[in-house]
Every structure is written in structure tokens, then in C-alpha cells.
C-alpha positions as CSV (number, residue, x, y, z in Angstrom):
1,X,-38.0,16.1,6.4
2,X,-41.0,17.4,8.8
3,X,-40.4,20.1,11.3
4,X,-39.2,18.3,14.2
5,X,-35.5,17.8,15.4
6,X,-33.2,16.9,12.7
7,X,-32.0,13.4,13.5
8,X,-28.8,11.5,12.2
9,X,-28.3,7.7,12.0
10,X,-24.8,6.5,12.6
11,X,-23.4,2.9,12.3
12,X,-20.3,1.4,13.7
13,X,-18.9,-2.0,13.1
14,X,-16.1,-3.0,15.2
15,X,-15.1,-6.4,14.5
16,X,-18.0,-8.5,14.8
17,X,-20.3,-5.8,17.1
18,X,-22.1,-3.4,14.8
19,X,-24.0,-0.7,16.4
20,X,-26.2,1.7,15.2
21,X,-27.4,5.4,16.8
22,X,-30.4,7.4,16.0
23,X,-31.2,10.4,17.1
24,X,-30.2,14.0,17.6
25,X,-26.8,15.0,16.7
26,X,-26.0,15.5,20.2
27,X,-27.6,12.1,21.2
28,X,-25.5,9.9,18.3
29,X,-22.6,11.8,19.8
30,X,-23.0,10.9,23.4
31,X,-24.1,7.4,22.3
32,X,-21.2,7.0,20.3
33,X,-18.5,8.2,22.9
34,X,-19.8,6.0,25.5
35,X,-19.6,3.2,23.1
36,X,-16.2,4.1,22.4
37,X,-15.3,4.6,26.3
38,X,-16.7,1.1,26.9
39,X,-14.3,-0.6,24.0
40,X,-11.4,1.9,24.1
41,X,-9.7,0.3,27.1
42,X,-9.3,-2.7,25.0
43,X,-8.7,-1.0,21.9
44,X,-5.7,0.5,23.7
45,X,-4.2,-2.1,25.0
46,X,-4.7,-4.3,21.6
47,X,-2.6,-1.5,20.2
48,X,-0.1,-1.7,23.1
49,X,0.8,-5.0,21.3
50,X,0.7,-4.5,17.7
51,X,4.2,-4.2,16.0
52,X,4.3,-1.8,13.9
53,X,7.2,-0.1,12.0
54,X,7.3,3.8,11.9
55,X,9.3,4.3,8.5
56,X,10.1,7.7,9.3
57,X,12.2,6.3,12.4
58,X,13.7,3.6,10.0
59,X,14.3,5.9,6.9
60,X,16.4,7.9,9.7
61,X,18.3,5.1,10.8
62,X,19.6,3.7,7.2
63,X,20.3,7.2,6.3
64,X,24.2,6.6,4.7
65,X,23.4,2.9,4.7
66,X,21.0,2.9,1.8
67,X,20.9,5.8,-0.5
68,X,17.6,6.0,-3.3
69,X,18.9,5.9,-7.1
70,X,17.2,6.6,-10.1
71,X,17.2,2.4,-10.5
72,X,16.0,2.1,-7.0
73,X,17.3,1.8,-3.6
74,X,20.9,0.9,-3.6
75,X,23.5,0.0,-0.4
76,X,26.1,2.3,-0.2
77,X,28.5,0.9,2.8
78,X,31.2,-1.7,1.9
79,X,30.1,-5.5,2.4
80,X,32.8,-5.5,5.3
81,X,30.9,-3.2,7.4
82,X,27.6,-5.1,7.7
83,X,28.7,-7.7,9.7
84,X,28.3,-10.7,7.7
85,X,26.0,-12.7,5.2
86,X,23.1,-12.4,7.4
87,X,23.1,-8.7,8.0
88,X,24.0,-8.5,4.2
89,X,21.2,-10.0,2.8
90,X,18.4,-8.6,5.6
91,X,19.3,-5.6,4.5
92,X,18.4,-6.3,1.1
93,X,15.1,-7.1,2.2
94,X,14.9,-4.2,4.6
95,X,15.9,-2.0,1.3
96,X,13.3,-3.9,-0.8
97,X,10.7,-3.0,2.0
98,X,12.0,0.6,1.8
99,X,11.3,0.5,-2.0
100,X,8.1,-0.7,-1.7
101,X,6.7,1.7,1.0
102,X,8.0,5.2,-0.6
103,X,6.6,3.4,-3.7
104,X,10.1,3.5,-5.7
105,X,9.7,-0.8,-6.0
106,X,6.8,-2.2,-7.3
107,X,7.5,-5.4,-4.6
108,X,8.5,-5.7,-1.5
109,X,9.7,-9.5,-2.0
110,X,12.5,-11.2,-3.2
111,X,13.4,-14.4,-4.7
112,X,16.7,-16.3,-3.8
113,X,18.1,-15.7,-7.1
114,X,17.6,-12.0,-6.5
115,X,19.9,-12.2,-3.2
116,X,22.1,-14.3,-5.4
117,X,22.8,-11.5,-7.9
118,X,23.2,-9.4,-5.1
119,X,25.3,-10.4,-2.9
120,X,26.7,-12.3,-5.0
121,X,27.2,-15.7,-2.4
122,X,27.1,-18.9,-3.0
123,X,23.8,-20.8,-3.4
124,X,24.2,-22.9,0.0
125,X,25.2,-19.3,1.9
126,X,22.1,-17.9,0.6
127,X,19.9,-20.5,1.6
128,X,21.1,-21.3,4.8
129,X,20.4,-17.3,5.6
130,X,17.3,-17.7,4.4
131,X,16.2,-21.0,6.4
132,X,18.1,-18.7,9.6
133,X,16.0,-15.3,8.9
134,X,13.0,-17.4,8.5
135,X,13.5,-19.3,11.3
136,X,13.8,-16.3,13.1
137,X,10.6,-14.7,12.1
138,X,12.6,-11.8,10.6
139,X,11.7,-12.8,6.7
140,X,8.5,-14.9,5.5
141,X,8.1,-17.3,2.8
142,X,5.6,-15.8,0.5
143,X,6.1,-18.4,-2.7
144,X,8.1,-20.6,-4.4
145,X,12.0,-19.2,-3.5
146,X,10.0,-15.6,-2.7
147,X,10.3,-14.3,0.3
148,X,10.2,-10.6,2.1
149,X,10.7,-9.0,5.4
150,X,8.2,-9.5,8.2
151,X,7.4,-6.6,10.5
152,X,9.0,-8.1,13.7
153,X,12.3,-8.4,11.0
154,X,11.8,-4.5,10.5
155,X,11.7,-3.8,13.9
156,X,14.7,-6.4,15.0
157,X,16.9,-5.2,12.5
158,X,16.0,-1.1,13.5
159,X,17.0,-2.6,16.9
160,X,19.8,-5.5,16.7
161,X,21.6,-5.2,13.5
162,X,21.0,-1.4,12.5
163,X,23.6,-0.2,15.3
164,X,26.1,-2.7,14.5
165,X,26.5,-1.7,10.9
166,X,26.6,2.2,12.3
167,X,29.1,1.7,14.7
168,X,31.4,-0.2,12.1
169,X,31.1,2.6,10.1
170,X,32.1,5.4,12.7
């Protein structure tokens, strides 16, 4: 490099816009924030409506509903207190999610005959739970009798079914 000012080249993609800045390091800077001034407004507000799940908040809340074993999560409040087939087999797939994010599952999904051995209800129960949850949006479809929680089923169930089952067990 000669003896002039040092100059720095950043790029920035941001969905299909890529811009590039070339200059000084205090000139890519400035460049940079006002680009980010000019699409942060949106950028905000984009994030104002993505769901998202904070498992910290949800590890909280199933705290004495699910409990981690050395086989994997487990539920550890009697079948009576969940309020139900429903509730019974979301949160299956809300403890399969678990699994899967603290990286004690190695999927996130299951299959019908999973909730079968489970739960241990009849075929037409399970699928008729299923056809409800997906109808829902609370569980998708990922394959052939595989299916797993969605993020809106997260969320409804942190929100609708997690303080039922906690006030039937107070």
C-alpha cells in the first residue's frame, strides 16, 4: 500500500440490495450508518412481526412440567393435569422441540406412531389431534406421518395451554 490514507472496502447485501463502501475508515463508517438509518425503520418494524420463541422464557415455563433424563426429555405431571389429548400430545412436540434446541434430541419431529407409543391413544385420537393441531397452524406436516411444532405452536402453547396445565397443578 502507497503512502496515502489507508482505505477499507466494505460490502453489504441485504436481501436483494448489495452495497459496497470505499474509502477511509471513517468514510465506510458514515456511509454504512446512513445506509443502515435509511433501511432500519423497516428492518424494525419487519422484526416487530416476526414470531419468534425465546427458549429461555419457555424452558422457564415447563419447568416441573418436563424434566431432562439421561434418555431425553421426559413429562413428569400426570396425564389428568394436561387437560386432554390435545394438550397431551402438543406437549410432546413442545418437549421434542425442547430436545432438539438444547441439543439432547437429534430431531425435533415426530411421527404418529411416536405419539402412539406415547400417549398411548388410540390411532383415530391421535390422528384427529393431529388434523386439529395442524389445522391450527400449531404443528406442520414435514413427511409421510412426521410432523413437528411450528413456531406460532411454541408461542400459542407458552400462551393458551402452558397456564392451564400450571394451574391444574397448583
Amino acid at each position: 500500500m502507497g503512502e496515502g490514507k489507508a482505505t477499507i472496502e466494505l460490502s453489504v447485501k441485504y436481501k436483494d440490495m448489495e452495497v459496497k463502501f470505499t474509502g477511509t475508515p471513517d468514510d465506510v463508517l458514515r456511509g454504512f450508518f446512513g445506509f443502515l438509518s435509511k433501511i432500519l425503520p423497516a428492518f424494525q418494524f419487519l422484526s416487530s412481526l416476526t414470531l419468534t420463541v425465546d427458549l429461555e422464557e419457555l424452558l422457564r415455563g415447563i419447568s416441573g412440567i418436563v424434566a431432562f433424563a439421561s434418555e431425553g426429555p421426559v413429562i413428569i405431571v400426570p396425564r389428568d393435569k394436561l387437560g386432554g389429548d390435545r394438550n397431551l400430545i402438543l406437549l410432546h412436540f413442545i418437549k421434542s422441540y425442547v430436545g432438539y434446541q438444547t441439543g439432547r434430541l437429534e430431531k425435533d419431529s415426530l411421527s404418529s406412531g411416536d405419539i402412539s407409543s406415547l400417549t398411548g391413544s388410540k390411532p383415530s385420537t391421535i390422528a384427529a389431534r393431529l388434523t386439529e393441531l395442524v389445522n391450527m397452524g400449531w404443528i406442520e406436516r414435514i413427511g409421510r406421518g412426521e410432523y413437528r411444532t411450528t413456531t406460532f405452536g411454541v408461542k400459542s402453547f407458552m400462551k393458551e395451554v402452558l397456564p392451564k396445565i400450571k394451574s391444574q397443578e397448583a
